[in-house]
Structure formats: structure tokens, C-alpha cells
N, C-alpha and C positions, 0 to 999 in steps of 0.2 A: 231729495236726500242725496248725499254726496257719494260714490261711489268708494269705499273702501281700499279697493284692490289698489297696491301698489301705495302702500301708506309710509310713511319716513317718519320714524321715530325722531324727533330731536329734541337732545338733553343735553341740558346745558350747564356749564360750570364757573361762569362768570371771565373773566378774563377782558384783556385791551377790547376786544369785541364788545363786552357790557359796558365800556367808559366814559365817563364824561368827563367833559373839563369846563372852566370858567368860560373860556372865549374860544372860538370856533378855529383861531389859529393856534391855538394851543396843543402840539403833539405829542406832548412830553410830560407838561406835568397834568397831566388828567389823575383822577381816580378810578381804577380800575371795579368793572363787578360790581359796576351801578345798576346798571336794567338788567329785568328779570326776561326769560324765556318767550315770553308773548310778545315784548316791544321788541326784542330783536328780529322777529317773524313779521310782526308787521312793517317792520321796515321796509319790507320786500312784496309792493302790491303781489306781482307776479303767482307767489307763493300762494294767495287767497284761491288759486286756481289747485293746489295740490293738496291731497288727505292729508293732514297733521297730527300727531300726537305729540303733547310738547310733554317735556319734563324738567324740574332746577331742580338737580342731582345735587350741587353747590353752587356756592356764591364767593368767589376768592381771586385773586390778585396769582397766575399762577405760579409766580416764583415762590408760593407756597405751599404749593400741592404736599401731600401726605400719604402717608400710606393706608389712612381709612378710607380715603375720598378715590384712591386707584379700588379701593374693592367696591367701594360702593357703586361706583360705575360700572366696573368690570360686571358685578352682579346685574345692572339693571341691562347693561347690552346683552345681557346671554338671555336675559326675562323676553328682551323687545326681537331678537332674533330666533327665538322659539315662536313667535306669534306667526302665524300660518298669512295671515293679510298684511305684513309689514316685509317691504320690499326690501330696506333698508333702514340704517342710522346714522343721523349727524350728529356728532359732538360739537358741540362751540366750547373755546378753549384757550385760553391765554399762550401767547407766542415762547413764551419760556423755558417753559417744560415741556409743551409738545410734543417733541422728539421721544420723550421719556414715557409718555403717558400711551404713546401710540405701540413704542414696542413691547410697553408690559401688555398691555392689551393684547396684540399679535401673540407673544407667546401663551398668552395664559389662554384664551379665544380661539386663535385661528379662524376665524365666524367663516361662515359657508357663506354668507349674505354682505354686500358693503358697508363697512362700520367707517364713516368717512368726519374726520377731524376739520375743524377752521377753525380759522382765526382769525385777527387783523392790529396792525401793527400801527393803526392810529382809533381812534376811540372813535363812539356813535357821534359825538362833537364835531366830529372835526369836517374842516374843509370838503379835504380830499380823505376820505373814509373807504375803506377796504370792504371793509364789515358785510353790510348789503351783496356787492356781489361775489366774495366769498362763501356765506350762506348758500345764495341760489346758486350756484356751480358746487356745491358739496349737494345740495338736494338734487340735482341734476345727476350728479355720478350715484348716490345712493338709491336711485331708479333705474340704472343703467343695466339690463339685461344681464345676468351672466357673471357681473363683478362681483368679487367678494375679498375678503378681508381688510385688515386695517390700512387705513391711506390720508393722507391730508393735501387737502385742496388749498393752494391760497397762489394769488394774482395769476388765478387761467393755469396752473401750473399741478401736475397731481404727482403726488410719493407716497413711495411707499415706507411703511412703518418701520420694514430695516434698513430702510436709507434715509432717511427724512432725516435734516442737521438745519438750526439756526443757524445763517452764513454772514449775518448784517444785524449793526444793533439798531438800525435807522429805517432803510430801505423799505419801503411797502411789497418789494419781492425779496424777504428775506431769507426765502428758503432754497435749499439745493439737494442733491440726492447722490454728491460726491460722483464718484467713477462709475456708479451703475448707470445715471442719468434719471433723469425723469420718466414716471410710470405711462403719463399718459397727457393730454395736453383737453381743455374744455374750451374751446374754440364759436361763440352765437350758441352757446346752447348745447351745443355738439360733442361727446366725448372721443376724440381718437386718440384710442390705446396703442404705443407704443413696444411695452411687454407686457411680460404675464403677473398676471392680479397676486398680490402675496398670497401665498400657500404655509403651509408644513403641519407640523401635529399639536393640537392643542395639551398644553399642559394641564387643563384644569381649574378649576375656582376653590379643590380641594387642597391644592398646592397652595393656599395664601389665606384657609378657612382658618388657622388658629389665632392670623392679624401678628403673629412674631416675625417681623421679617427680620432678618440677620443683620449685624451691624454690620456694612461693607462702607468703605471710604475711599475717596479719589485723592490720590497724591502728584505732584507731579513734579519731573526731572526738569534741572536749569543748571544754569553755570553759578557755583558756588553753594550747589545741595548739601543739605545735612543729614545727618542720620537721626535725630535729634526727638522731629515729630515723628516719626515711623515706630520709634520704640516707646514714646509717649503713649503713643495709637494702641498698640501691644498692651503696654500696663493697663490702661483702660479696658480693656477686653476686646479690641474690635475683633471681629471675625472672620475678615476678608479685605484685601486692599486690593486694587488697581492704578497702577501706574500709569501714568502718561508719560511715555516716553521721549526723547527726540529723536528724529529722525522713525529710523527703523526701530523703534524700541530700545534706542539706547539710553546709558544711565549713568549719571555722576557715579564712580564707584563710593562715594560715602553711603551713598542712597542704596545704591544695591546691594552694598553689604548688609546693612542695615534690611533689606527687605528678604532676603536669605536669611538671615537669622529669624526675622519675622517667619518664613516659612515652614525655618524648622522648629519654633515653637509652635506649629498647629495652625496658624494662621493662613489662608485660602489667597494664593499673589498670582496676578493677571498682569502683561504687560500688556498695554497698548501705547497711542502714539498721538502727540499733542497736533501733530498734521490733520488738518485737513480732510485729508484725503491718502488713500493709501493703506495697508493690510500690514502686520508685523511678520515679516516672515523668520521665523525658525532659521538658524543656522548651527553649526558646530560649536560647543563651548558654554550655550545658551545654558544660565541658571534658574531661570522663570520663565513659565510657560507664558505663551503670546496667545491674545484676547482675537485675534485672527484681524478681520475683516473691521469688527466691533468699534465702536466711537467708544471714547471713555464711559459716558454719561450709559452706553447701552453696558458695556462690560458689566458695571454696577447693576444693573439690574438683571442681567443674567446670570452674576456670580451670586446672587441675594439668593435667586430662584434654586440655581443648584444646589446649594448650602440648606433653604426649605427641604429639601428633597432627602438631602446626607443623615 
């Protein structure tokens, strides 16, 4: 009988990792969220040597993700992180939303145990496939002593869930972790951590129990901006905007005005900044509060969360 201890929950949600496509050179136009949970494990003899508990949480193409399928996860990692024999969790997960799925997570979790994300950015088809040893270096960090909270593994490479950014729409290393850098690197097997494992305070499952998330929407500054969608946005009811700024947070003043007046009808405005890289800092004059540190894609989920909260 197989020994228990140090068991790795992995649930799965379909994604470029479940894909197939017609021909084996094919890395693009596949169908995503083809194999289920079990075929992606067996992909990976090695794995046949580690406790498993699998789960297909969903089955989706991630640039679809939803807000029932962020609870339904969110609920089964708090299920599999409560479990006294389970060391850890992998997520398998489409490269898309990734970033997205990991900091709701973080915030709502903060798990004491490794809640460890992958993916792969060419299908089970292909060639040159990620998929396989993505998996094993997510089940590798999700046994890793002492780690915990949300992270995502992909090409040897580990983030954390407040840094984790899609940087490449091609690349099989398509990930980066901006100016913090990289959490930690999985080297034969081997994880050496570079910093400290994400931490802070869980917000709760009770924060997202009624399934109303807010309507928040991502706007963004350019040359030749209008005020046009932003008051559209308003009539409509949205309830929270986030800008993507240029530069430092800067803004066509069509747009800004337009987004101050938004403001001052009740509407919840976050600047951030269509860069890369880089934090919005605050200066003199400033008429909208900056999303700090935050990626666009994170603002939106953290302005949803505090609006849950108001």
C-alpha cells in the first residue's frame, strides 16, 4: 500500500496543458481542455512514484475562466489544504488567465501549504510540449518543505502569485515576475529558493460566498483617448474602473476627465500603468488614486474584492 504522507492534490482545469491538435507540429491551432486529469499525470511515469489525489475541477480554454469556476476552485483548495496528509496542490491551468487565477487565490487563501499553478504554452500534441515537465516541477515544489502559498511553476522558473505576468504570446518561457524577479528556480529536481514564499492575510471564501462579484472593468490611456466608453461604462452601471495608464499613470486628459467625473458619480477609479514593469507613484495634483505595485489584470481583482467587502 502506498504511503500517504506527503500527498499532492492535483486539480485540474483544462487549459493549452489539456490540448490537442491535428499534427504534432501544430502549436497554435490546437484545441484546448481536451484530456482530462488522469492523462495529463500519466504523462509523467516519474509521478507513478508520488501519492496522488486528482481532481477535474473544470474543463475550459482559460481565456474563459469565470467567476464560478475561481470559487469552485478556491473552495476545493481550502477542502485539499485542510486535509492533515496532503503536503500540497497543483493546479493545471491554461496560460491566460493564470496570473489572474493565482492572485485571487492568494488573496482569498493565503494557504499555509503550497498551492502551486502550471501550465504550458504548447498542447499535449506537440513536438516540443512544456506540459510534462511543468507538472513534475509543480509536484516537486508542492512537496517542498516549508513552502506555502500560491506560485506558478513553468519552464524551471517559480512566481509568485503577486508577481506572476504573461510576458510572451509564443515563447515556451512565457512567464516573468517583473522587478521582484523570480521566487525561486527548480533546477534536476531540486528547488532553490531565491525569496520568501508569499505570505499575508487571507481574505476569506466568505468574501466571494454570495458569487456577486462587482462589476469592475479595465480601460486603457493612448494617444487620441476618449471620454466616450468611460461614461458609457457609468450608464451601464459598472462599479469600479481601472486604468491603465502610460508611463507613470498618466492620462489623455479626455480620459481623465471623464474618469473623475466617473469618480464622482460613486464609481471605485484605480490607476495603474500599461508598463510592464514598474509601480504608479503618487505625486502632487494627482486626481485618482494609483493601483500601486498592481498589474492592471491584478487592480481588477483586488478593486472587485474590496467593493465585496464595502
Amino acid at each position: 500500500m502506498q504511503d500517504t504522507a506527503g500527498t499532492v492534490a492535483v486539480l485540474a482545469t483544462g487549459g493549452t496543458i489539456a490540448g490537442t491538435a491535428e499534427r504534432a507540429t501544430d502549436n497554435i491551432g490546437y484545441s484546448a481542455a481536451q484530456l482530462g486529469v488522469r492523462a495529463l499525470v500519466e504523462a509523467v511515469p516519474a509521478l507513478a512514484e508520488v501519492p496522488l489525489v486528482t481532481e477535474q475541477v473544470a474543463q475550459l480554454d482559460s481565456k474563459d475562466m469565470d467567476f464560478a469556476v475561481w470559487a469552485a476552485l478556491a473552495a476545493r483548495v481550502a477542502h485539499h489544504v485542510a486535509r492533515p496528509e496532503v503536503a500540497g496542490i497543483v493546479i493545471t491551468h491554461g496560460t491566460d488567465t493564470l496570473e489572474e487565477t493565482a492572485y485571487v487565490l492568494q488573496r482569498l487563501l493565503a494557504p499555509a501549504k503550497p498551492v502551486v499553478m502550471c501550465a504550458a504554452m504548447r498542447p499535449a500534441t506537440a513536438l516540443l510540449r512544456d506540459g510534462p515537465q511543468n507538472l513534475l516541477d509543480a509536484v516537486t515544489l508542492a512537496r517542498q518543505p516549508g513552502a506555502r502559498g500560491v506560485m506558478a511553476v513553468l519552464s524551471g522558473t517559480v512566481h509568485s502569485a503577486f508577481d506572476v505576468r504573461k510576458v510572451h504570446s509564443y515563447r515556451v518561457d512565457a512567464f516573468g515576475s517583473g522587478d521582484a524577479g523570480v521566487l525561486a528556480r527548480i533546477e534536476e529536481g531540486q528547488v532553490r529558493r531565491l525569496r520568501d514564499w508569499p505570505a499575508g492575510e487571507p481574505l476569506g471564501l466568505d468574501r466571494i460566498a454570495s458569487g456577486d462579484w462587482p462589476w469592475v472593468e479595465i480601460v486603457t490611456s493612448h494617444a487620441g483617448a476618449r471620454a466616450d466608453g468611460v461614461r458609457a461604462l457609468v450608464a451601464a452601471g459598472v462599479k469600479g474602473l481601472v486604468v491603465a495608464g502610460t508611463g507613470n499613470g498618466s492620462l489623455h486628459h479626455a480620459l481623465e476627465n471623464a474618469l473623475v467625473e466617473a469618480q464622482q458619480a460613486g464609481v471605485a477609479v484605480w490607476r495603474s500603468t500599461r508598463c510592464l514593469d514598474g509601480p504608479v507613484q503618487m505625486k502632487s495634483g494627482d486626481r485618482l488614486p494609483s493601483a500601486g505595485t498592481l498589474t492592471p489584470v491584478q487592480a481588477r481583482i483586488e478593486l472587485m474584492l474590496q467593493l465585496m467587502r464595502a
